[in-house]
TITI-760431 format. One line per field, with one value per residue: x negated, y negated, z of N, C-alpha, C in turn; residue number from 1; residue in one letter. Coordinates in nm, 3 decimals. Example, Ala and Ser with C-alpha at 12.3 -4.5 7.8 and 13.67 -1.06 7.14 Angstrom:
% TITI-760431
n.east	[-1.319:-1.285]
n.north	[0.569:0.225]
n.up	[0.780:0.708]
ca.east	[-1.230:-1.367]
ca.north	[0.450:0.106]
ca.up	[0.780:0.714]
c.east	[-1.320:-1.290]
c.north	[0.330:-0.003]
c.up	[0.780:0.787]
i	[1:2]
aa	[A:S]
This chain:
% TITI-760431
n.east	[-13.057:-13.119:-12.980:-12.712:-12.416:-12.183:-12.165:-12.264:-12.058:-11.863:-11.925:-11.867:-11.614:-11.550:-11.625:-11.431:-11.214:-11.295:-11.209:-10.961:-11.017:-11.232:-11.347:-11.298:-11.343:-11.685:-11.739:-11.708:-11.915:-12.146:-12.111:-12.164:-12.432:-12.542:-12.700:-12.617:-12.712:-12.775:-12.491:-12.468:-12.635:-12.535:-12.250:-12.351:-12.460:-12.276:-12.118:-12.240:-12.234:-12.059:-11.982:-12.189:-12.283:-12.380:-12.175:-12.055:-11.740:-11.456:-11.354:-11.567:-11.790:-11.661:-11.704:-11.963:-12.092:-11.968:-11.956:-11.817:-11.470:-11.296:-11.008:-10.790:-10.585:-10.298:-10.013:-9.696:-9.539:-9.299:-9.213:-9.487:-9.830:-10.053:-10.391:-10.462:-10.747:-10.903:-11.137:-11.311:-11.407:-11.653:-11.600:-11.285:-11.162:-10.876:-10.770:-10.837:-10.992:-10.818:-10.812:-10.611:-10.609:-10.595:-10.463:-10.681:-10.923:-10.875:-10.863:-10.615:-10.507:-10.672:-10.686:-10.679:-10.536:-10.306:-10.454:-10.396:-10.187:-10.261:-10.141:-9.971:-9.868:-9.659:-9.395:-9.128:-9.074:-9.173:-9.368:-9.509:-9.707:-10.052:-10.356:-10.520:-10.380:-10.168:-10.068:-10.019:-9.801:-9.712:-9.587:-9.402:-9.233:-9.133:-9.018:-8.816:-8.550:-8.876:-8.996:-9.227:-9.541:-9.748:-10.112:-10.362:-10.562:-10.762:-10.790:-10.610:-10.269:-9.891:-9.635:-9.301:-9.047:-8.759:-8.766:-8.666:-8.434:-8.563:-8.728:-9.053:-9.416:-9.640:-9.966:-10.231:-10.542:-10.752:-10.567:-10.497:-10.386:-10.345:-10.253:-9.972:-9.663:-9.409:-9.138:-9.037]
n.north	[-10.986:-10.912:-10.934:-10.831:-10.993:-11.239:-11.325:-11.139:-10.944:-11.056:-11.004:-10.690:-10.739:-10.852:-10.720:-10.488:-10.627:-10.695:-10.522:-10.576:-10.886:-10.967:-11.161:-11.361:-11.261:-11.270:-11.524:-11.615:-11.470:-11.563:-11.841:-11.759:-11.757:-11.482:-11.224:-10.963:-10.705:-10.757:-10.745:-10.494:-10.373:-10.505:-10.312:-10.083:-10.041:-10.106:-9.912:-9.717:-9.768:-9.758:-9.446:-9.306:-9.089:-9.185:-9.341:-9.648:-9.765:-9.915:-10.127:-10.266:-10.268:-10.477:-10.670:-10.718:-10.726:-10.945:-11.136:-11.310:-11.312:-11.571:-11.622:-11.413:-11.284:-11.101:-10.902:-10.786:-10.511:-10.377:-10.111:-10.119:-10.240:-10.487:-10.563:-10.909:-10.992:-11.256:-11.412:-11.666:-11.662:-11.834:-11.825:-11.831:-12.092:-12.144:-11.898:-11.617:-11.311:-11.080:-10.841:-10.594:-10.410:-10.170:-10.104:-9.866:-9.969:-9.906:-9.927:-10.027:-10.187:-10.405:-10.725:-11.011:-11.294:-11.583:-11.872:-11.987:-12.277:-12.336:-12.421:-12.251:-12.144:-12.275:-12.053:-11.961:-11.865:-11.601:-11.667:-11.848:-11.707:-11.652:-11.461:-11.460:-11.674:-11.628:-11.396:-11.080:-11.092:-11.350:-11.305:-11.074:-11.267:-11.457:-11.325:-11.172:-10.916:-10.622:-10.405:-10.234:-10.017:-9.742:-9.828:-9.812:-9.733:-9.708:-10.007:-10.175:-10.261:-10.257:-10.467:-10.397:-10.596:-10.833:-11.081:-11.357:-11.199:-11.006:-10.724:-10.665:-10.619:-10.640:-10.653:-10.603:-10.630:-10.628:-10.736:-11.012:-11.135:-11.002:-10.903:-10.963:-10.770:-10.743:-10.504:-10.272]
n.up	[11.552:11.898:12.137:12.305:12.233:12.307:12.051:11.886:11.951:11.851:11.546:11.520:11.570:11.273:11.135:11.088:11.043:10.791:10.611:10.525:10.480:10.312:10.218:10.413:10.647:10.535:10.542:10.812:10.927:10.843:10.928:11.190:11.159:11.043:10.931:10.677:10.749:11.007:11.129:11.058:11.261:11.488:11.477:11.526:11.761:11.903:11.853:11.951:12.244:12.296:12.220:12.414:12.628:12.853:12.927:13.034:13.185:12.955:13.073:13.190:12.976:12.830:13.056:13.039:12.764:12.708:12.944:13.247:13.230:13.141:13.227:13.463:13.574:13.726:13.524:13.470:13.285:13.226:13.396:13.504:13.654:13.543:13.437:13.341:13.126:13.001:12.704:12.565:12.203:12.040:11.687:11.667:11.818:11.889:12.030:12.216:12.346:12.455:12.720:12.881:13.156:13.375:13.726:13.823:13.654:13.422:13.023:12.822:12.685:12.399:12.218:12.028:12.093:12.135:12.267:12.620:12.630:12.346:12.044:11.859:11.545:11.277:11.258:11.020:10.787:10.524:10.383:10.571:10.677:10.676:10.613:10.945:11.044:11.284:11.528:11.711:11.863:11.822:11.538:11.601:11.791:11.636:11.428:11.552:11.575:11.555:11.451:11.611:11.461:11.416:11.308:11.078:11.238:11.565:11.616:11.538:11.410:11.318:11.194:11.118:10.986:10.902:10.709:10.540:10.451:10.308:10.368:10.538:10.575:10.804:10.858:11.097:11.254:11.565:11.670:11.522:11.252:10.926:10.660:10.441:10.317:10.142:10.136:9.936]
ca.east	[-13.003:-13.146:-12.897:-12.562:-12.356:-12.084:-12.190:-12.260:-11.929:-11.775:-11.984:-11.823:-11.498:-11.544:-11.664:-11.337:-11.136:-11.377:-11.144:-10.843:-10.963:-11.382:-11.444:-11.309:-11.534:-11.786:-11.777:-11.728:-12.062:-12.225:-12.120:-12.227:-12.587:-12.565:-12.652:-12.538:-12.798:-12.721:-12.362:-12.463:-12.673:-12.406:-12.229:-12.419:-12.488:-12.118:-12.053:-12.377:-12.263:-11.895:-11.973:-12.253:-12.233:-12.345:-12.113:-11.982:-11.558:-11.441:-11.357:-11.743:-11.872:-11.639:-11.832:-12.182:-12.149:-11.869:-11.957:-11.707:-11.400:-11.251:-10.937:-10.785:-10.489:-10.177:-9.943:-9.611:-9.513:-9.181:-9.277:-9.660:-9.847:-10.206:-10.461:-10.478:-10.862:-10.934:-11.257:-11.334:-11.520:-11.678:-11.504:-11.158:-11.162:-10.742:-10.762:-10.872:-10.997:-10.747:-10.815:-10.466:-10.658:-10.499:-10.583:-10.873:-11.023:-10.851:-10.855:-10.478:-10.553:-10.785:-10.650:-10.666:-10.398:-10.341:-10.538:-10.358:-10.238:-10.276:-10.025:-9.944:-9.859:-9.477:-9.347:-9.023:-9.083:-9.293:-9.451:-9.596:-9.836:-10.129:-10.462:-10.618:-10.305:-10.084:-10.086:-9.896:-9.748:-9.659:-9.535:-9.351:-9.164:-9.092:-8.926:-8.766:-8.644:-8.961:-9.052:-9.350:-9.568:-9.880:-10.158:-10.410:-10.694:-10.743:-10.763:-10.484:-10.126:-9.841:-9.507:-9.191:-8.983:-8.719:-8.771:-8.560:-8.328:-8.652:-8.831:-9.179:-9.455:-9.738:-10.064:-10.333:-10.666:-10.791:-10.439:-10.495:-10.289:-10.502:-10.174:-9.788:-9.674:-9.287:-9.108:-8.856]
ca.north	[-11.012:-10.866:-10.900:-10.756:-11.060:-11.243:-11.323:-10.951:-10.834:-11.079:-10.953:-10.591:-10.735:-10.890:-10.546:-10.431:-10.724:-10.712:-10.402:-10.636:-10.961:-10.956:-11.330:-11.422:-11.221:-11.300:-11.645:-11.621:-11.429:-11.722:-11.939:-11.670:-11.754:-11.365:-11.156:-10.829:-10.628:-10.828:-10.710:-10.369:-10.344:-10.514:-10.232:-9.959:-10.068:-10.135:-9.766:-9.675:-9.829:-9.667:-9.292:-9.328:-8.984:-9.234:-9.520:-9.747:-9.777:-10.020:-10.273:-10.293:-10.301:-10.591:-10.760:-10.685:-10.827:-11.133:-11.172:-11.314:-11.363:-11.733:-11.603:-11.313:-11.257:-10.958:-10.940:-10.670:-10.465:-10.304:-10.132:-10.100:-10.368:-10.431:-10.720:-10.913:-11.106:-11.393:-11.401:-11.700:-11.627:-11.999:-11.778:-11.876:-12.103:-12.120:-11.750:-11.531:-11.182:-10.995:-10.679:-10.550:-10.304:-10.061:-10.104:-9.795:-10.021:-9.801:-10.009:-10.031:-10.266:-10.498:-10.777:-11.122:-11.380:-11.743:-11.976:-12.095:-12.423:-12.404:-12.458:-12.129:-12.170:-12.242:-11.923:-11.950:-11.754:-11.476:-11.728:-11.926:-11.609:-11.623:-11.409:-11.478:-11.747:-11.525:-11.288:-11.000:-11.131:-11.470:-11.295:-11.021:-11.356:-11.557:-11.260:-11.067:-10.753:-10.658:-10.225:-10.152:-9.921:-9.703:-9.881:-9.727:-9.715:-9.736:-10.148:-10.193:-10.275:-10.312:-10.479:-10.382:-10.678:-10.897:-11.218:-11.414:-11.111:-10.925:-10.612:-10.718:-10.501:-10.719:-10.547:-10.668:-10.606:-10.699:-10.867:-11.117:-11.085:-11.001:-10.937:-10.951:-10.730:-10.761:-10.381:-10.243]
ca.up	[11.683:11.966:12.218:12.236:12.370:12.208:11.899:11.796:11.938:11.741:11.421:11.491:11.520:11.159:11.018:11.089:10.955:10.655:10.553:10.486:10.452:10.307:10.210:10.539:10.752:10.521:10.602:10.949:11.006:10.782:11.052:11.288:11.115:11.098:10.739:10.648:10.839:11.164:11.180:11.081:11.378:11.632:11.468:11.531:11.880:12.010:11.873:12.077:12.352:12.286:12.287:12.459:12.739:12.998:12.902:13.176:13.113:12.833:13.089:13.268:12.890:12.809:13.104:13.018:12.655:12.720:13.079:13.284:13.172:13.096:13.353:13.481:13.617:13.704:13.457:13.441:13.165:13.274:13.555:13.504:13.670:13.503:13.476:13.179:13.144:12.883:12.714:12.414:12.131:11.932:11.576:11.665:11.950:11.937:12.003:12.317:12.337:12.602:12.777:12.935:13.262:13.456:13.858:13.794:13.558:13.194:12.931:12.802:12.466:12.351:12.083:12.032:12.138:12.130:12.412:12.667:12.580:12.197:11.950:11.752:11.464:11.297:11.128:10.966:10.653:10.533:10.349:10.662:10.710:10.548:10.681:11.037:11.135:11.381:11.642:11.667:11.983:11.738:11.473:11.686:11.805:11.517:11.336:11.610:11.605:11.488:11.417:11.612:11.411:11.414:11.287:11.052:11.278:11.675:11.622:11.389:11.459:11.178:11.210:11.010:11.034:10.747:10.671:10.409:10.379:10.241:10.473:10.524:10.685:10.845:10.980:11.199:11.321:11.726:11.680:11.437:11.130:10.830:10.580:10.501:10.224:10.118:10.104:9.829]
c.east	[-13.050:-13.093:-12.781:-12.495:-12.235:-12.075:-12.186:-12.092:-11.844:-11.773:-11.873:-11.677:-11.444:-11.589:-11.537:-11.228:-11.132:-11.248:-11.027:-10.896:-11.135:-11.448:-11.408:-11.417:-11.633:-11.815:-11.767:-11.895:-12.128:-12.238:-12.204:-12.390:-12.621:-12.616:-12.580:-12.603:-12.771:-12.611:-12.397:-12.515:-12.610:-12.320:-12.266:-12.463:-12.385:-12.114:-12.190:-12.315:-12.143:-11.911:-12.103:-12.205:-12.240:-12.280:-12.020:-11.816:-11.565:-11.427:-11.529:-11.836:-11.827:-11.688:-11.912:-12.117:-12.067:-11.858:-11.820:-11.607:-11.309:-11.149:-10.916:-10.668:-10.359:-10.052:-9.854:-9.596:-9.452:-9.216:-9.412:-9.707:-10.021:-10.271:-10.515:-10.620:-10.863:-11.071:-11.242:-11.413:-11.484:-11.590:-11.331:-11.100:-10.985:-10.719:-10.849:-10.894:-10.949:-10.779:-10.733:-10.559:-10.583:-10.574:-10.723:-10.940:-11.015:-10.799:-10.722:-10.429:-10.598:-10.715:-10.690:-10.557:-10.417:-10.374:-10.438:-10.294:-10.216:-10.207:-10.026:-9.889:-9.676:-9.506:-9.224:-9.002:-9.235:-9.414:-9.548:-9.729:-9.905:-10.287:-10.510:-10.538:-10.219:-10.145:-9.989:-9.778:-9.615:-9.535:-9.374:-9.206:-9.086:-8.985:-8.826:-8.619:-8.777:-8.940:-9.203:-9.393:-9.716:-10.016:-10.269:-10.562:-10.671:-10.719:-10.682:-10.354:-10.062:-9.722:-9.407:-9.120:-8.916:-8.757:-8.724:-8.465:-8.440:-8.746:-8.979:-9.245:-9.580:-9.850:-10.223:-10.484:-10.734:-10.713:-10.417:-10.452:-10.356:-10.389:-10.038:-9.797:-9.497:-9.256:-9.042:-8.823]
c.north	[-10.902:-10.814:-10.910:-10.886:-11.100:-11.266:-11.201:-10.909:-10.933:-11.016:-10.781:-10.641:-10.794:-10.812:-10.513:-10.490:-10.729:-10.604:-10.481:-10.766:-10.993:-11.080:-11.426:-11.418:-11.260:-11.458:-11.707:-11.573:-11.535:-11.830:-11.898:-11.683:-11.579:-11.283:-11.015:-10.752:-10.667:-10.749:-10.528:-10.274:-10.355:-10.368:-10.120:-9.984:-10.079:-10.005:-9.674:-9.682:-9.774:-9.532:-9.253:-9.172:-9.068:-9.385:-9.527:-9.747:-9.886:-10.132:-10.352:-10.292:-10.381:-10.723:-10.807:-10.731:-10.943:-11.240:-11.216:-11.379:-11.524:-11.760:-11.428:-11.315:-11.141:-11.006:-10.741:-10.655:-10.390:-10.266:-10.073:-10.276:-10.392:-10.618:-10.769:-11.014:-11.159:-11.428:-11.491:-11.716:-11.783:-11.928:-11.818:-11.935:-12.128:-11.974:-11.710:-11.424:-11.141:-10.869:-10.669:-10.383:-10.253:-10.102:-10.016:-9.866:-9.991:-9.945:-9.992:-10.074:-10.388:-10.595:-10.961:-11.194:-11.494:-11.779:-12.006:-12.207:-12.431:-12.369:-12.358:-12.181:-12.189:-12.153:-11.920:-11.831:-11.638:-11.556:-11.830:-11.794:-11.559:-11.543:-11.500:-11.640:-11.698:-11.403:-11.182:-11.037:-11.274:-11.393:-11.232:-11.134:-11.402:-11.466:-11.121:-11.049:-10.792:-10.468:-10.234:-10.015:-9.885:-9.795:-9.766:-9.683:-9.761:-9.921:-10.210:-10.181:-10.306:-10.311:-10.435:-10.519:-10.739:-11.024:-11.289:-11.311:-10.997:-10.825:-10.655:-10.631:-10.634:-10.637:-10.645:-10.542:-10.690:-10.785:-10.978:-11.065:-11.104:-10.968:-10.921:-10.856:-10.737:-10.590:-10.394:-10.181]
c.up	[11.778:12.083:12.186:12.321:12.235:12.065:11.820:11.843:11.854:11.539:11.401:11.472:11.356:11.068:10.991:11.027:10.772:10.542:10.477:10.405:10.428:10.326:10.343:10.603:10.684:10.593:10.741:11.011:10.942:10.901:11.167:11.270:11.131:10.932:10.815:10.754:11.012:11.198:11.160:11.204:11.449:11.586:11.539:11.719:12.015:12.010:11.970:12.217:12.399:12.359:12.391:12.645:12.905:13.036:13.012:13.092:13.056:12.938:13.192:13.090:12.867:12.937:13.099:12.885:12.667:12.868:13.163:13.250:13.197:13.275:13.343:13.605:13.608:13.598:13.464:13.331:13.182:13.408:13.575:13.527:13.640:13.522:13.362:13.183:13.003:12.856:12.570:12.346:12.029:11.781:11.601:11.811:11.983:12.025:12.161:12.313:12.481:12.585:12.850:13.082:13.360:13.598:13.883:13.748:13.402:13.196:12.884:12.691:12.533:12.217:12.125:12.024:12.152:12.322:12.462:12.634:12.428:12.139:11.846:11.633:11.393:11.189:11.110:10.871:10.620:10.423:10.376:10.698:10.672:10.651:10.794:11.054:11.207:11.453:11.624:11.758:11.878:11.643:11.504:11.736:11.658:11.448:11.368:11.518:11.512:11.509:11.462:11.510:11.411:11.344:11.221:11.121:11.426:11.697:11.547:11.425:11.338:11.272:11.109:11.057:10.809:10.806:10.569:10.345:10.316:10.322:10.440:10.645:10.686:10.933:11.016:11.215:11.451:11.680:11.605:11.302:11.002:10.677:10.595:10.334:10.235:10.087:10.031:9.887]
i	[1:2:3:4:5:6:7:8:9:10:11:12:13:14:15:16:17:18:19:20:21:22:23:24:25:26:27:28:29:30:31:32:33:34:35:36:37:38:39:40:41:42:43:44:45:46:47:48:49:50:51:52:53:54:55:56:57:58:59:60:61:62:63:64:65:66:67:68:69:70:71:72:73:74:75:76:77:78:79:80:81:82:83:84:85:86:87:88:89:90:91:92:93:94:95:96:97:98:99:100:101:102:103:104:105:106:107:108:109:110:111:112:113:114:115:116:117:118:119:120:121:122:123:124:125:126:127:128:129:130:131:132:133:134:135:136:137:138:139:140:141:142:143:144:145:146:147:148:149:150:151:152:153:154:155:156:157:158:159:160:161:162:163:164:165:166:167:168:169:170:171:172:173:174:175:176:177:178:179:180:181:182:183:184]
aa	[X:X:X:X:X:X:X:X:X:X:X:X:X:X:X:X:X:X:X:X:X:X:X:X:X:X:X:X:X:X:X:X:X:X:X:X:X:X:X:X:X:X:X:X:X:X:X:X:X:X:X:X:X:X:X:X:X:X:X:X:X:X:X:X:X:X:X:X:X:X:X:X:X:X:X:X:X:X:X:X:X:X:X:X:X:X:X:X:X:X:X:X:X:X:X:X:X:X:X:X:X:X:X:X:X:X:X:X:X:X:X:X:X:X:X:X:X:X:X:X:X:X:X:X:X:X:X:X:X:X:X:X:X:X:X:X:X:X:X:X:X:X:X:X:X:X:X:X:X:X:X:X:X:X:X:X:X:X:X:X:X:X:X:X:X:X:X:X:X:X:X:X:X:X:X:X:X:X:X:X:X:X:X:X]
């Protein structure tokens, strides 16, 4: 792949998935008509493009490789008022990549969230949530309260939350829910 557009940034976001959930991503870049070497380059090219001393801000690089976004509209968050844009990638066309932007233009988070329109999924039990069907936003719902918690990596979110009487920790990657694990 030569150019960095959506296809490759989807490739990096399935590096990162790969960590949790392998034969998924694998078969997503398959679709992607992408091999191994492909994604290692989108790799190596996002984080290029990352630290990069004369890198444009995260939300002028989510331009330049996803172009313009789907929508884009203000959205509050107590009393911070930011701008949330919608960008969809063919890998999960239920699904949206949001960027949450500050009026400067700071980036605020980056995850994926259900489309518009499309029918999330039902979660009753901790046994409706199986890899790469929920959001954290979804889940967050379905099993309020929920325990925000650190995540082991800048793209990584984990819930604490019960479900059937049983503590269950659920963690994500760019927002999409990659496992559930039941606590003692």
């Amino acid at each position: 792949m030569t150019f960095f557009g959506p296809a490759a940034f989807q490739l990096v976001l399935l590096r990162r998935m790969a960590d949790f959930q392998p034969d998924l991503a694998d078969e997503a870049r398959h679709r992607l008509g992408a091999s191994l070497a492909d994604q290692r380059e989108a790799n190596k090219r996002w984080q290029a493009m990352v630290r990069s001393p004369r890198s444009r801000g995260a939300l002028a690089r989510y331009r330049s490789v996803l172009g313009a976004p789907e929508s884009a509209e203000p959205r509050t968050i107590g009393d911070l008022t930011c701008e949330a844009l919608l960008w969809p990638l063919p890998l999960w066309p239920d699904l949206r990549f949001e960027v949450l932007a500050a009026p400067d233009g700071a980036v605020w988070n980056e995850w994926l969230v259900r489309a518009p329109g499309a029918p999330g999924p039902v979660l009753g039990s901790a046994d409706d949530l199986r890899p790469w069907s929920a959001t954290v936003d979804e889940v967050a719902r379905a099993f309020a309260p929920v325990r925000p918690m650190e995540g082991t990596a800048p793209t990584r979110w984990r819930l604490a939350f019960t479900a059937g009487g049983r503590p269950c920790l659920a963690e994500f990657t760019y927002g999409l829910l990659q496992r559930v694990s039941v606590q003692r």
